[in-house]
VOLO-275439 format. One record per residue (C-alpha): residue in three letters; x, y, z. Coordinates in steps of 0.02 Angstrom, whole numbers, plus 50000, padded with zeros to 5 digits. Layout:
// residues N
@aa: ALA; xx: X; yy: Y; zz: Z
...
//
This chain:
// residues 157
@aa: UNK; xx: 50000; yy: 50000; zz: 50000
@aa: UNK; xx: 50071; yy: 50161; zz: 49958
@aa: UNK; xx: 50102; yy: 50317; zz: 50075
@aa: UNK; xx: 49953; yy: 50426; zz: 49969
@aa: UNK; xx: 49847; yy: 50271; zz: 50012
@aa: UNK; xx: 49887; yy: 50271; zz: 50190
@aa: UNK; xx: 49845; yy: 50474; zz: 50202
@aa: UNK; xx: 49706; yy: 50476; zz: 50094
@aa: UNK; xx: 49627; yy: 50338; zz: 50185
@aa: UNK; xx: 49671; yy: 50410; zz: 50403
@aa: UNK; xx: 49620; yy: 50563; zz: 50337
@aa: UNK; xx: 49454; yy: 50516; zz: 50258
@aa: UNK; xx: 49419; yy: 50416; zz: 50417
@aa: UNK; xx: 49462; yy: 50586; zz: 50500
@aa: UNK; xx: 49297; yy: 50666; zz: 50425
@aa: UNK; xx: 49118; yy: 50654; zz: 50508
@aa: UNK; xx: 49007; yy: 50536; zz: 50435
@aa: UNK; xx: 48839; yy: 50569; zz: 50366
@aa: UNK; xx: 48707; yy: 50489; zz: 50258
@aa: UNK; xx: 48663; yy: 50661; zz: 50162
@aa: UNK; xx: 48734; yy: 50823; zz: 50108
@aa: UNK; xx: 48592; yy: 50886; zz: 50228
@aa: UNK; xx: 48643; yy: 50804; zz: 50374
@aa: UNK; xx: 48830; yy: 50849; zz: 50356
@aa: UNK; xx: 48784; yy: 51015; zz: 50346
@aa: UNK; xx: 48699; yy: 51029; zz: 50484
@aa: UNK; xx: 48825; yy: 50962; zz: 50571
@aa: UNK; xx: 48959; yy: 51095; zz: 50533
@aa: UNK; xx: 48829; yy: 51226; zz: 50560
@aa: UNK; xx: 48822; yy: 51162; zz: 50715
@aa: UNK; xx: 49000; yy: 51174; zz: 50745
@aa: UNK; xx: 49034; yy: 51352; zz: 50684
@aa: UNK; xx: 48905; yy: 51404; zz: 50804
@aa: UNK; xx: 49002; yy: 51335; zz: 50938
@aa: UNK; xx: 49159; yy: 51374; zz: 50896
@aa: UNK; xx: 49091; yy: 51547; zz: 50875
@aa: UNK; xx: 49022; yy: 51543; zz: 51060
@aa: UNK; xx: 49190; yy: 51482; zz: 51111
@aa: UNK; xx: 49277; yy: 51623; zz: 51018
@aa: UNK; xx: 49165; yy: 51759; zz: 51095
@aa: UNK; xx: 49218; yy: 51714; zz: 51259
@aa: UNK; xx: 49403; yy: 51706; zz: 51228
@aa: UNK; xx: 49367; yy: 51895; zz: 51185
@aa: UNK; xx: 49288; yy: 51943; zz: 51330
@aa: UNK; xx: 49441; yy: 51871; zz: 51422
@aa: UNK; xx: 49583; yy: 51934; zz: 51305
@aa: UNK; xx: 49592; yy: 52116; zz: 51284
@aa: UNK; xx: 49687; yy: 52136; zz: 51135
@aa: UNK; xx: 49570; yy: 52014; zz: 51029
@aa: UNK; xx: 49402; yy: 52093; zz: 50984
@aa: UNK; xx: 49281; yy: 52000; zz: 50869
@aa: UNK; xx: 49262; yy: 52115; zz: 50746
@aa: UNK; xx: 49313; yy: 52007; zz: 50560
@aa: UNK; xx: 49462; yy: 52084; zz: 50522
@aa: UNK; xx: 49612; yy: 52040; zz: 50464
@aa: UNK; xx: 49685; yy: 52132; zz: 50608
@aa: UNK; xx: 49581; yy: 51997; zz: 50715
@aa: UNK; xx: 49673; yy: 51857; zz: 50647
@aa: UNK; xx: 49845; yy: 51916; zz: 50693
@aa: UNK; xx: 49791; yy: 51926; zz: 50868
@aa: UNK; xx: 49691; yy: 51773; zz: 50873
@aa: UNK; xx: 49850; yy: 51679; zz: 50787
@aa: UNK; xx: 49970; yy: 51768; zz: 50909
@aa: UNK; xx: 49870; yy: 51711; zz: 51062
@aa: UNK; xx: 49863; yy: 51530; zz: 50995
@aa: UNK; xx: 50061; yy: 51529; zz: 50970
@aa: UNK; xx: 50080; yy: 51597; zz: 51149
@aa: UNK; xx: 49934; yy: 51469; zz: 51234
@aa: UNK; xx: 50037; yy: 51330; zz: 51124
@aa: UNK; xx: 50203; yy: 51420; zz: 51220
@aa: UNK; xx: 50163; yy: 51383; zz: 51390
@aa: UNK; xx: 50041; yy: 51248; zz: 51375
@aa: UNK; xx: 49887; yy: 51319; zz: 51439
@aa: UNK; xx: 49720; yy: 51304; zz: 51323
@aa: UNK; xx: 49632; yy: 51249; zz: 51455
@aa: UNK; xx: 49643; yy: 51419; zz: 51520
@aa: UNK; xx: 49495; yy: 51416; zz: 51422
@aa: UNK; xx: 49439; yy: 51266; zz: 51426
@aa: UNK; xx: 49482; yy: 51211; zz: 51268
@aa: UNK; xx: 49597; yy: 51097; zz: 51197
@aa: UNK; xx: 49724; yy: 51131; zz: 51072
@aa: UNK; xx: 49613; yy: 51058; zz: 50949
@aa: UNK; xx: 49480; yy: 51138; zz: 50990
@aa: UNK; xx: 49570; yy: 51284; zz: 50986
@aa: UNK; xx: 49634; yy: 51250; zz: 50815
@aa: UNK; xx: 49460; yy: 51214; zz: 50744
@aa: UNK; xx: 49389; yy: 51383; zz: 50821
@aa: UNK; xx: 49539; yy: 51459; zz: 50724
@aa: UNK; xx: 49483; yy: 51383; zz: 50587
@aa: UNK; xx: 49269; yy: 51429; zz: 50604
@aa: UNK; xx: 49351; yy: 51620; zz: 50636
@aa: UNK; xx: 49451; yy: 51625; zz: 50488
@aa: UNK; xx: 49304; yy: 51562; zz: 50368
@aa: UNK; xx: 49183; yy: 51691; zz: 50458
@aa: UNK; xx: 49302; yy: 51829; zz: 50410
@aa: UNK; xx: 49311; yy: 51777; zz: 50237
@aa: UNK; xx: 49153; yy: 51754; zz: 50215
@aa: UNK; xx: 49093; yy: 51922; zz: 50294
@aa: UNK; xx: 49215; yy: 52022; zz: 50227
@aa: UNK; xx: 49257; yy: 51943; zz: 50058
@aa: UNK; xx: 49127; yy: 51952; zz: 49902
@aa: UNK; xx: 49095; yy: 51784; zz: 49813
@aa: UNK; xx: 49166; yy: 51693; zz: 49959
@aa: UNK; xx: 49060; yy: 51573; zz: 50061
@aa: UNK; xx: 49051; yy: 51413; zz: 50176
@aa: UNK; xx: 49014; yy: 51248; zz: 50096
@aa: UNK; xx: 49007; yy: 51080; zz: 50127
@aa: UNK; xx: 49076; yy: 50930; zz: 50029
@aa: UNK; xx: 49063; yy: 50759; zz: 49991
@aa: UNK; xx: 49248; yy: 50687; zz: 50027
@aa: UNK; xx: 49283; yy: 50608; zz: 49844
@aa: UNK; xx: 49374; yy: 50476; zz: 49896
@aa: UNK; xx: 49260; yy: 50385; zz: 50042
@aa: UNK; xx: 49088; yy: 50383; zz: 50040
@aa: UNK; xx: 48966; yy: 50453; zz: 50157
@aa: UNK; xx: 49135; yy: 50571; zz: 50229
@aa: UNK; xx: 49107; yy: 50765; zz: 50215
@aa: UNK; xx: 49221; yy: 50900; zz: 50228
@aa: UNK; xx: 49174; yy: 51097; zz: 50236
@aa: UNK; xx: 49273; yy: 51245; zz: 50201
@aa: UNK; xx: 49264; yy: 51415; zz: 50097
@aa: UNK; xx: 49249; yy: 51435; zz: 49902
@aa: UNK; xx: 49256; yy: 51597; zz: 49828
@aa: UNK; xx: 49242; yy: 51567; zz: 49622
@aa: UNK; xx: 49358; yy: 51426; zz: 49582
@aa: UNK; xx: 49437; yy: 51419; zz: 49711
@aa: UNK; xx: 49386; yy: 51313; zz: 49887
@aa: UNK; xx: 49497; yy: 51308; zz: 50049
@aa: UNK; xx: 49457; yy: 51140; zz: 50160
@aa: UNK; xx: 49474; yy: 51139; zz: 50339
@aa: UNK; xx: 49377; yy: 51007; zz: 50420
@aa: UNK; xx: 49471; yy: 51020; zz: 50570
@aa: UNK; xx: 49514; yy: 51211; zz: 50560
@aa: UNK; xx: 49702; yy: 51221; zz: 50590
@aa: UNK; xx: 49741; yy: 51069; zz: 50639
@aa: UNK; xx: 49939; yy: 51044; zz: 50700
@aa: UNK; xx: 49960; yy: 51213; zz: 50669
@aa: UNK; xx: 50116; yy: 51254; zz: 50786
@aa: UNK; xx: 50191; yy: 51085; zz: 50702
@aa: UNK; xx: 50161; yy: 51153; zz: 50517
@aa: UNK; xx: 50210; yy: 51334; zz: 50563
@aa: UNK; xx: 50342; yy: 51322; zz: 50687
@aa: UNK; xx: 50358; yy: 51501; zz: 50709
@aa: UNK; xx: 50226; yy: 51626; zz: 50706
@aa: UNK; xx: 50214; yy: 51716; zz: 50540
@aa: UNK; xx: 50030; yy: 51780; zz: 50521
@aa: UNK; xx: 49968; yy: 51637; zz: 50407
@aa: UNK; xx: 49794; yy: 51660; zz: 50441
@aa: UNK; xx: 49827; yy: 51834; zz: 50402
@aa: UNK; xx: 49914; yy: 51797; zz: 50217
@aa: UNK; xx: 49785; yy: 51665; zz: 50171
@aa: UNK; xx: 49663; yy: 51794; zz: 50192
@aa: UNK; xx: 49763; yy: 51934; zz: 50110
@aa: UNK; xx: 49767; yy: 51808; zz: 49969
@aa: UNK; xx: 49594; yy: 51744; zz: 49965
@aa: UNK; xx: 49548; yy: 51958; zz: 49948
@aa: UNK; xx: 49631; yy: 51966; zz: 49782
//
């Protein structure tokens, strides 16, 4: 088995399973409106980070997540990395979305499992998965460099 297979496949089994296109997007409606809740109070306990959808916002919420990632303590908020890392994720998208023309949420059929869904942005051609929001960020960005920030700067043109 090769090591496409191998991704492919843990990743697909990664995804939330539904029987309909429906169902699967309820289900990330359902999370964004969590994650949202979560983010909301992460703002009323962090100064510096105001809810407001700009890109401005996503260099503080990015900086905050490198320094909770620092010194190990996401469950200041009681959240877990991951969870923090998905909310990052649910943010990003609702700035797009808001701010951005022709860019929305949408949710997908994973091509290669059945019954697997993924959801993300699109804006014309182009769509942006992120199932799990930002998963491993820290680990794929070892240093902080405002990536939220670019993507969106790059999404804008």
């Amino acid at each position: 088995m090769s090591k496409h297979h191998d991704l492919t496949t843990s990743y697909g089994e990664s995804l939330v399973t539904c029987e309909h296109q429906f169902e699967a997007s309820y289900y990330y409606h359902q999370v964004r409106e969590q994650c949202m809740n979560h983010i909301h109070e992460i703002s009323k306990a962090v100064a510096e980070f105001t809810v407001d959808f700009t890109d401005e916002s996503l260099k503080i919420l990015e900086l905050l997540y490198y320094d909770l990632e620092d010194s190990n303590c996401f469950d200041y908020f009681s959240i877990t990395k991951e969870e923090f890392e998905e909310c990052m994720g649910v943010y990003f998208g609702e700035v797009v979305t808001s701010t951005i023309d022709e860019a929305r949420w949408v949710v997908k059929e994973y091509p290669l499992m059945e019954n697997k869904y993924v959801t993300g942005i699109e804006k014309g051609n182009l769509s942006l998965m992120f199932p799990h929001g930002f998963f491993n960020h820290k680990e794929r960005h070892p240093e902080c460099v405002f990536t939220l920030y670019h993507l969106y700067k790059q999404l804008q043109k």
